[in-house]
N, C-alpha and C positions, 0 to 999 in steps of 0.2 A: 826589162828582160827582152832577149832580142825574141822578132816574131819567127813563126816556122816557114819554113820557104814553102811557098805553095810551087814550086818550076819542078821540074822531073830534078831530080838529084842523083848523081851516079857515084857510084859503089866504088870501093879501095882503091883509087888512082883515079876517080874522073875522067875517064873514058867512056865513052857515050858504048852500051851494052849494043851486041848486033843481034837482029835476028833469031839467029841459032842461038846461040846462049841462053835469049828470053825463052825460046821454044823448050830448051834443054832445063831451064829454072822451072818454067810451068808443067813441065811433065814429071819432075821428079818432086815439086808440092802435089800434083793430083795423088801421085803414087805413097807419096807419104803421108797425104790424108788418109787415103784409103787403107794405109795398115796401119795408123791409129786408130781408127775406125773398129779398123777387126780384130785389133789386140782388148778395144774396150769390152766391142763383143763375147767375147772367148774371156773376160775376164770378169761380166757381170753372171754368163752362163754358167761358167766352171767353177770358180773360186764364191762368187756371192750366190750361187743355187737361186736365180730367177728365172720366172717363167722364160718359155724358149720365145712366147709370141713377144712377151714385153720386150726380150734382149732383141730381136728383130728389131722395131720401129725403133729404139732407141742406135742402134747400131746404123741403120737405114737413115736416120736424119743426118748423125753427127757424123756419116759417110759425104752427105750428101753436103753439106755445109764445110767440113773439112778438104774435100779435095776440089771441088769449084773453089774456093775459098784461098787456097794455096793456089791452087793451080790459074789464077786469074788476079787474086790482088796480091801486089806487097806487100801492103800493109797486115794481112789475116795470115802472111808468110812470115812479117816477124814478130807477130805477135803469138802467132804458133812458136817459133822457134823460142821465144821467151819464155815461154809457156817450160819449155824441160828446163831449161836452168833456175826458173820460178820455185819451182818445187825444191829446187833443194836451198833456198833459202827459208830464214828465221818462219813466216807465214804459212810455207808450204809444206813442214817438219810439223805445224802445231795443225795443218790442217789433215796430214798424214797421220798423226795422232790421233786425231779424232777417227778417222776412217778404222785405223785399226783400233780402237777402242770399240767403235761400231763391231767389226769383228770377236772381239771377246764377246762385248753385250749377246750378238746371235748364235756365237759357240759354245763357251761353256757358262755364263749367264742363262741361255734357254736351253743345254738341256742339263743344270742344275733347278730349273723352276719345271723342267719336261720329269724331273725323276721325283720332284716333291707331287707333281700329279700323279704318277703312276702309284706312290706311295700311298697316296692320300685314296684313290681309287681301289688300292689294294686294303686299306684298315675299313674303308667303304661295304666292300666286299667282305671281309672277315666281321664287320658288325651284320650285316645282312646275314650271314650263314648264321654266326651265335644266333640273331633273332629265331629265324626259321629252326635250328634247333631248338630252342628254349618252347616257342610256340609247338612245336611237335612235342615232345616230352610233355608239356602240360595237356595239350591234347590226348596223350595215353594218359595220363593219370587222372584224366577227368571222365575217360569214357567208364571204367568201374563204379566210378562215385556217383554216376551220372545213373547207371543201373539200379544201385541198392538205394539214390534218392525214388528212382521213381516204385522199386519195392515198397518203401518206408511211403512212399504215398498211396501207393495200392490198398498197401494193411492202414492207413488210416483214411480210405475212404469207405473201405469195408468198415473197418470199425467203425463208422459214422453212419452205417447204414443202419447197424446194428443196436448205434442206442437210438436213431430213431425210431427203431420198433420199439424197444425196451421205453422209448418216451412216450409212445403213443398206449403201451400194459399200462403202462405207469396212470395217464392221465385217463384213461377206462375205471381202471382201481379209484383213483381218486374220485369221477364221476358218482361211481357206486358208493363210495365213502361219505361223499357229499351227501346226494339224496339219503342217505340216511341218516347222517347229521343232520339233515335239513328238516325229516320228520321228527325226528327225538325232538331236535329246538321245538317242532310247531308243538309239541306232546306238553314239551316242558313251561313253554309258553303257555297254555292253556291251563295248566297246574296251578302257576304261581297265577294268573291271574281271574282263575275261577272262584275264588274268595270274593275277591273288587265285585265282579260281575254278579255273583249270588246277592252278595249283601245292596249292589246296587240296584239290582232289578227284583228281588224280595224283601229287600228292608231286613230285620228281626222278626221272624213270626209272632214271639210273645210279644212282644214290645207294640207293634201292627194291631193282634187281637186285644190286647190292655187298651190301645189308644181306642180303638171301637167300642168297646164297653164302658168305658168314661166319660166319652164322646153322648153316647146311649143315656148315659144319668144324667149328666150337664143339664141337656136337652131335658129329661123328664122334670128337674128341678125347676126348668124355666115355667113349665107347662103349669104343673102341679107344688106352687111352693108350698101351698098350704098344706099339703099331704107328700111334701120332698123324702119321709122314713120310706115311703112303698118304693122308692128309686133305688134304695139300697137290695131292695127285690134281686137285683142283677149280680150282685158279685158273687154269689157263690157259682153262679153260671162261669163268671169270669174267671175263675182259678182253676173250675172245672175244665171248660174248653180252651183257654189258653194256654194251658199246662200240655195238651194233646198238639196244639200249634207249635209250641219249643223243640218237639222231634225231628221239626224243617229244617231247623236249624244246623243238623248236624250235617246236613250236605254243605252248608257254606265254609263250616269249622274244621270239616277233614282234611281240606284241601291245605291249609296253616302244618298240619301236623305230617300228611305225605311228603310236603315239599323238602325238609332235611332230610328224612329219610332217603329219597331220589338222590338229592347228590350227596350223598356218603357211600349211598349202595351200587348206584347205578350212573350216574355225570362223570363222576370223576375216575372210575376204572374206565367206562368207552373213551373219555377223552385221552388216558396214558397208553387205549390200546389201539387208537386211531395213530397216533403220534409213534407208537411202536412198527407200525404196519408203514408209514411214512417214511420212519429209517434206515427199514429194510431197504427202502426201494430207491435211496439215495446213495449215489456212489460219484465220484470222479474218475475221467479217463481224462488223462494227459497228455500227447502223443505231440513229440519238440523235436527238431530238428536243426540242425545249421549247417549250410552249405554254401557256399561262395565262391566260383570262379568267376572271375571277370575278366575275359581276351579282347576287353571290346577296346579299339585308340581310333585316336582322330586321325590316322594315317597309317598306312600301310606299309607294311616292311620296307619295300623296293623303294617309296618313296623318303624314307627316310632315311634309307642310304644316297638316294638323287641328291636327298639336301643336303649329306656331306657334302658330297663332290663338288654340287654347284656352290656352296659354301669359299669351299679353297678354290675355284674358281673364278668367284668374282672375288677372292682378294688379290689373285693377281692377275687379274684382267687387264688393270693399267701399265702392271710392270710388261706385259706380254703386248701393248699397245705401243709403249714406247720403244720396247727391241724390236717389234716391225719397221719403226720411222728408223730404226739404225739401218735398216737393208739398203735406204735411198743415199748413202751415203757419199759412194761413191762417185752420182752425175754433181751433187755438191758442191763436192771437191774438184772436179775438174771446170765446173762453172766459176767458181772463185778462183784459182788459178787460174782461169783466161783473161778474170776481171781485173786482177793483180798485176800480169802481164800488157791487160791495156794501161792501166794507172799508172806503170812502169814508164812506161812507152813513151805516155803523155809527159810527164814529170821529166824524161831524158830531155825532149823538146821544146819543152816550155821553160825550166827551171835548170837556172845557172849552176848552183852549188847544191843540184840534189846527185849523189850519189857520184860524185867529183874528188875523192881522195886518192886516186891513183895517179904514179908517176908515169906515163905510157913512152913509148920511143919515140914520137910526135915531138912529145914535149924536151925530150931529152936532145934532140936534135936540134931544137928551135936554141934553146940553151947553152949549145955551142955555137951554134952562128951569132947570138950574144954575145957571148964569152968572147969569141973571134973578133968582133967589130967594134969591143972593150965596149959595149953596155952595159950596165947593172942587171946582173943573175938572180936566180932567187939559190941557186945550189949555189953553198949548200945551206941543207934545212936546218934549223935549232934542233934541241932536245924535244922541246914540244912539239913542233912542225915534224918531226920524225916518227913521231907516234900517232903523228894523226895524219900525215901520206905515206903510201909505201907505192910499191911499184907492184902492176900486175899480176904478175909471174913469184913473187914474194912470197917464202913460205912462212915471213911472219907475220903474226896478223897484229891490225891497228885495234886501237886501246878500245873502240867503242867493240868489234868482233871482239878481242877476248872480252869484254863483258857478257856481251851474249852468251858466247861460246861457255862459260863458265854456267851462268842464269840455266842454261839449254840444257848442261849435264845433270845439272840436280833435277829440272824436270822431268828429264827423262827417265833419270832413277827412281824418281817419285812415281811414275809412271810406271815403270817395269816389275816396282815392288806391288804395286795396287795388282798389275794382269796376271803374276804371280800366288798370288794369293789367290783370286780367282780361278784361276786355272788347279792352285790346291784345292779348294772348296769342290769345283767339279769333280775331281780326283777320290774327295775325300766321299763325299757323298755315295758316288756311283762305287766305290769302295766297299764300304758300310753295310747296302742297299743289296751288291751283291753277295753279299756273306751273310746278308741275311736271305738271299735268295738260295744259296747253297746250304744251309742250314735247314731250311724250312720243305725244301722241294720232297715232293713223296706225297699220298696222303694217309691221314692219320685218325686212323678211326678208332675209338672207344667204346669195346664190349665185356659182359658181366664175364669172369674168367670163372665163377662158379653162380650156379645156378639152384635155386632154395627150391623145395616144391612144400608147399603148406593145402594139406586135404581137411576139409571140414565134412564132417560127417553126421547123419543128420538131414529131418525133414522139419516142414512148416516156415512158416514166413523169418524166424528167427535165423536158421539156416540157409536160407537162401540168401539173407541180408551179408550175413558173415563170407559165402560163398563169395559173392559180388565185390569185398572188399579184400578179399585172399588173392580173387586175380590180378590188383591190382598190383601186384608182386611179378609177377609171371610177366603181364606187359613191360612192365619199368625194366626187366632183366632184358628178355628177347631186344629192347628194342636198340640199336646202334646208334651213337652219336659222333657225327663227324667231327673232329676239333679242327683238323687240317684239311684243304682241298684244295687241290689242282686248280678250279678252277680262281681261284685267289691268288694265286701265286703272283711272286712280286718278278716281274721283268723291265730292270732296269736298263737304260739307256744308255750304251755303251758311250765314253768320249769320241770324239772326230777326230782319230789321228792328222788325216790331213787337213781338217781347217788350222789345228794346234799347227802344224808347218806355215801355212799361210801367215798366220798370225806371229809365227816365228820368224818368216823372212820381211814381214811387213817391218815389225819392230828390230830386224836385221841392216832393213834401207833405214830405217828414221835414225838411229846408233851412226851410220855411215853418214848421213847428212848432219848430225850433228857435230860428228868427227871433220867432216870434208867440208860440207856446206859451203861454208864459207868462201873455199876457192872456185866452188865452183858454181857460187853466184856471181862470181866474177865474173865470168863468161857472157852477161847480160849486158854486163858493156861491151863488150867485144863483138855481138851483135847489133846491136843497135848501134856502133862502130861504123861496122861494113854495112848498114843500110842505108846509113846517114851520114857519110865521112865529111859533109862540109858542116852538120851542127858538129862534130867530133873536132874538127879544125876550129 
């Protein structure tokens, strides 16, 4: 490959440039910097809506690089100039696609994901109001219940007071019941075992006075056996006086015969009239209740409308992170097109048969001074060599352009139908959203359109009970339940007409470069031509 001249190289005829010319080259690159510059500006401020400070330093560099740049090198001159006919080739069409794809992503992309938040913020809000209603309503219908509970406690604390007296008669009566059962037992005790006791601590009288008299002979027989008849001397004493000894007796023997009599006559009436007196005095009180509200949650209204919200918020956090990186889209694309344009550059200089299908007027004149001095020609071309050089200026294009040229339409259609759809979806949404804004707008409150009045009449704690539970009629009717409010209302996010233009004339140029391109990538030789007419030779 031949090498690049490093010598100064002069422009369309080889005539050494003068002064003035270079002066008049370098003033009209600084000035052409400098409205690239400020078309960038004015095109990241207006159409991409970025800050005004960022579009400044961004504007301010690629001012300051652009018109030094131009207005001092060649080389930044033609690879700027390459730079506009860059763009409308194959790379500069798919990277303009992308830019304006970026543009859908941040128009109707965000504010399709801008009207599913406000929507989502709005059913946020309309669960927060049903809560807050619902909590209010039970709050009235608990304040009633809450009253005749604490009646129904009052009367059963009173009642509680009252069988504690009634327990304390009770166990007085009992007391007294007792110590008197407890006498009769000692009474009755002593009855049944005044028998034992008589017989145990007197023996038998007769039986006692017989063994003393017996006793009495034994002894005189032992003394006197010879004369043992005069011992018999004592019995009639014995029947005498031991017969007056058997009347002792009848105090141990009464006690046998009182004892049924007692309990037939007297045990067993006191014990069925104790037991009578006991059941008097036995009663049940019941006093049952059931009441249950429970308002109590692990979270508070407002907060559990936050957790909608932050909910569908961090589901599209990420889609809302990447439509930012779409805003940078722009410096991108102009970055890769300068890089495209040097590769361009490079490849014209270094590389024989890169981008060398044209028949130019150079060649066409060399080809008659051939032709004229009878050398061998290359015109004319075959069928093949015909489709695969054309001349310049040709508005037909070679076989490898229409391939593209074809490949570039379906993508672009494929393309136009996806921003399409898109741009429906926004339409259709913000649509929807506002019919249901127009629908719903006003607010909408729900009141008793007849009003009941229930009078309980009547004193004591049973009446006040019933009273307590009658009002709770009265509350439930008075009270108003908002269904609808203003402050929910859905305001949906109107489309951008004018970014839908932007986006309309963006994919207006990529349609034209797909259409044209191709001639006027041409152009790229044609430059690089006139800066370099001895690699062109």
């Amino acid at each position: 490959m031949p090498k690049v001249m490093k010598d100064v190289v002069y422009p369309l005829g080889g005539e050494e440039p003068s002064m003035a010319r270079a002066v008049v080259r370098s003033v009209g690159g600084f000035t052409l910097g400098l409205s690239l510059a400020t078309a960038y500006g004015l095109l990241e401020l207006l159409v991409e809506g970025h800050s005004p400070w960022g579009c400044l330093v961004g504007t301010l560099t690629l001012a300051a690089f652009l018109s030094l740049g131009m207005g001092f090198s060649r080389q930044v001159r033609a690879t700027v100039l390459l730079l506009l006919p860059q763009a409308f080739s194959r790379q500069g069409r798919t990277l303009l696609l992308v830019a304006a794809f970026g543009l859908v992503l941040q128009g109707p992309c965000a504010n399709t994901l801008r009207n599913f938040t406000r929507a989502s913020e709005a059913v946020a809000c309309g669960a927060e109001l049903a809560l807050n209603q619902t909590a209010e309503v039970l709050q009235r219908a608990k304040q009633p219940l809450v009253s005749a509970l604490n009646k129904i406690k009052a009367i059963a604390q009173k009642t509680k007071e009252v069988a504690d007296r009634v327990r304390k008669f009770f166990r007085s009566i009992m007391d007294g019941v007792k110590h008197i059962a407890r006498a009769l037992r000692n009474v009755w005790q002593w009855l049944l075992h005044i028998g034992d006791v008589c017989n145990s601590e007197l023996g038998n009288p007769y039986l006692k006075c017989a063994r003393v008299f017996d006793d009495a002979k034994d002894s005189c027989m032992m003394v006197i056996p010879q004369a043992y008849h005069l011992c018999y001397v004592l019995m009639p004493f014995k029947l005498a006086l031991c017969g007056l000894a058997s009347l002792v007796q009848v105090f141990c023997v009464i006690p046998k015969y009182i004892q049924p009599f007692l309990r037939q006559t007297i045990g067993t009436p006191v014990i069925q009239l104790l037991n009578r007196v006991r059941q008097e005095f036995e009663f049940n009180m019941t006093a049952t209740h059931h009441f249950s509200v429970d308002l109590n949650a692990s979270r508070s209204l407002s907060q559990v409308a936050m957790d909608l919200h932050e909910a569908v918020s961090m589901k599209l956090h990420r889609v809302r992170e990447a439509l930012a990186l779409m805003g940078f889209t722009t410096p991108l694309l102009l970055v890769l097109l300068y890089l495209q344009a040097l590769f361009y550059r490079y490849c014209y200089l270094n590389w024989d048969h890169y981008d060398n299908i044209y028949i130019t007027s150079r060649f066409l004149r060399m080809e008659a001074v051939r032709s004229t001095a009878g050398l061998p020609t290359v015109l004319p071309l075959s069928a093949h060599e015909a489709r695969r050089y054309i001349p310049p200026g040709s508005i037909f294009l070679s076989q490898w352009e229409k391939f593209f040229y074809i490949l570039e339409t379906f993508n672009l259609i494929r393309h136009l139908l996806l921003v399409l759809f898109l741009v429906f979806l926004d339409y259709a949404v913000f649509w929807v959203l506002d019919l249901a804004r127009h629908q719903l707008q006003g607010e909408i409150v729900a009141r008793s359109p007849v009003l009941v009045s229930i009078t309980v009449e009547g004193t004591g704690y049973a009446g006040n009970i019933y009273r307590d539970l009658v009002s709770a009629f009265d509350v439930l009717q008075q009270g108003n339940i908002s269904i609808l409010s203003r402050r929910c209302l859905l305001r949906p996010s109107e489309p951008d007409s004018t970014g839908y233009i932007v986006i309309g004339v963006m994919y207006g140029l990529c349609f034209f470069i797909t259409l044209f391109g191709s001639y006027v990538s041409r152009l790229r030789r044609v430059i690089c031509a006139s800066y370099y007419p001895s690699r062109e030779q």
